[in-house]
C-alpha positions as semicolon CSV with decimal commas, in nm:
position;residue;x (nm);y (nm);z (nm)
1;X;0,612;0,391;-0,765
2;X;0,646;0,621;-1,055
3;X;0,965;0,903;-0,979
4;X;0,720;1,201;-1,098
5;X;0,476;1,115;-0,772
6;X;0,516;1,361;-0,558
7;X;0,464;1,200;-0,213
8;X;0,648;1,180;0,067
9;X;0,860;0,895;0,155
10;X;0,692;0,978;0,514
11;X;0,358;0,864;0,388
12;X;0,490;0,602;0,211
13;X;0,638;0,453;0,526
14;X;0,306;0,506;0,688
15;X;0,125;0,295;0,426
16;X;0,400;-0,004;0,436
17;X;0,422;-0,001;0,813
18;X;0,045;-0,074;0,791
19;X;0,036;-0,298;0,553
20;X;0,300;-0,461;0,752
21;X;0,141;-0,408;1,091
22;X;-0,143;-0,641;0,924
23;X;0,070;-0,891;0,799
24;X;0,395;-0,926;0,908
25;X;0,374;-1,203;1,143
26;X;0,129;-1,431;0,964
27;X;0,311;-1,744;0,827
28;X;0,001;-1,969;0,707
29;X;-0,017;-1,809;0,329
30;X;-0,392;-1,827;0,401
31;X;-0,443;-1,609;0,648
32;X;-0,174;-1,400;0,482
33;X;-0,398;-1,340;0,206
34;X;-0,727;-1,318;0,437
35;X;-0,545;-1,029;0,630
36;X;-0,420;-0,861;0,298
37;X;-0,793;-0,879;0,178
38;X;-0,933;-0,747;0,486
39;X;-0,665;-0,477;0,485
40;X;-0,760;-0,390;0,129
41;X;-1,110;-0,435;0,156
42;X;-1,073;-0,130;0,412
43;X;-0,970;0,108;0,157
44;X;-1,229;0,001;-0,069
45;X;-1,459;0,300;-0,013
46;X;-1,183;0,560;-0,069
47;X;-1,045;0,338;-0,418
48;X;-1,202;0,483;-0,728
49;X;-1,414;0,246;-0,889
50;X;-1,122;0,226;-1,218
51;X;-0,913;0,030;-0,925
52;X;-1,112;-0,303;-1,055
53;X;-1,221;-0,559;-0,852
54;X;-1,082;-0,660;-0,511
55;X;-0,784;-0,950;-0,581
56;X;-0,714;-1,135;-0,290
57;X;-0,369;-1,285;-0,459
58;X;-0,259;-0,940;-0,618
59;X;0,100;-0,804;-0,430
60;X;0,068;-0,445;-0,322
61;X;0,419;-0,400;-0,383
62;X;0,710;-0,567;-0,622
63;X;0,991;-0,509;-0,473
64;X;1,051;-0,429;-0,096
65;X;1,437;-0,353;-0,030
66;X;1,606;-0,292;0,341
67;X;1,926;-0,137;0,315
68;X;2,035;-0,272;0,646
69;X;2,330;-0,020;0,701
70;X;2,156;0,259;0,661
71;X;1,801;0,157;0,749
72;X;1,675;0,276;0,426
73;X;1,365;0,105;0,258
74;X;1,256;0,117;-0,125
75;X;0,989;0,035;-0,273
76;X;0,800;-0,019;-0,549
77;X;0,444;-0,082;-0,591
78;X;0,225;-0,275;-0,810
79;X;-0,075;-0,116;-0,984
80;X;-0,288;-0,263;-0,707
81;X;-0,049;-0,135;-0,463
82;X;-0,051;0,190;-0,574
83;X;-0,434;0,188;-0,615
84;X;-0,452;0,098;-0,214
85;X;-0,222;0,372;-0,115
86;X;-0,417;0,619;-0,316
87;X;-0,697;0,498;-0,160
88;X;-0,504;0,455;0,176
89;X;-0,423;0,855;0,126
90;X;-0,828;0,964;0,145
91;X;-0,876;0,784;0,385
92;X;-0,646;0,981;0,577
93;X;-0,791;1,292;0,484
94;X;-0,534;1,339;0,204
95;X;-0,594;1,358;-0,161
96;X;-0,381;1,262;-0,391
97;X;-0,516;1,402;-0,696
98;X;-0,559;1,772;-0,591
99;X;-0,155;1,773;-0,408
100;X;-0,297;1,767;-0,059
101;X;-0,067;1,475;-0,020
């Protein structure tokens, strides 16, 4: 995510924790991607239509770190990823584009 966003790394969490809500405990890679798509195809209404089409194998994020000392996460999303939490955002009443984030 670019430095100059200016959400906060509450949201953020918010957004991963789904994701991972979704996901996290899903080993068949099938149903992996099935439950990403579902999760994405969600958002869909709130994702401008410049977001492209809906990829099923396209990673919301790139890198995912756990710093396990001090229980601090990073991350970086992919332009996908970053679409969905934009979209993710509306949905919650937020908008990114006006700073109501």
């Amino acid at each position: 995510m670019p430095a100059a966003e200016p959400w906060s790394s509450t949201l953020v969490c918010r957004f991963v924790a789904d994701v991972l809500e979704r996901t996290l405990d899903i080993a068949n890679d099938a149903a992996y991607q099935r439950a990403l798509q579902a999760f994405v195809d969600e958002l869909r209404p709130w994702m401008p239509p410049i977001a492209g089409p809906a990829r099923s194998h396209a990673p919301l994020f790139s890198r995912m770190d756990l710093d396990e000392d001090t229980g601090q996460v990073s991350v970086a999303m992919t332009p996908e990823g970053l679409a969905c939490f934009r979209g993710w955002l509306r949905r919650q009443g937020l908008d990114p584009v006006a700073g109501t984030s």
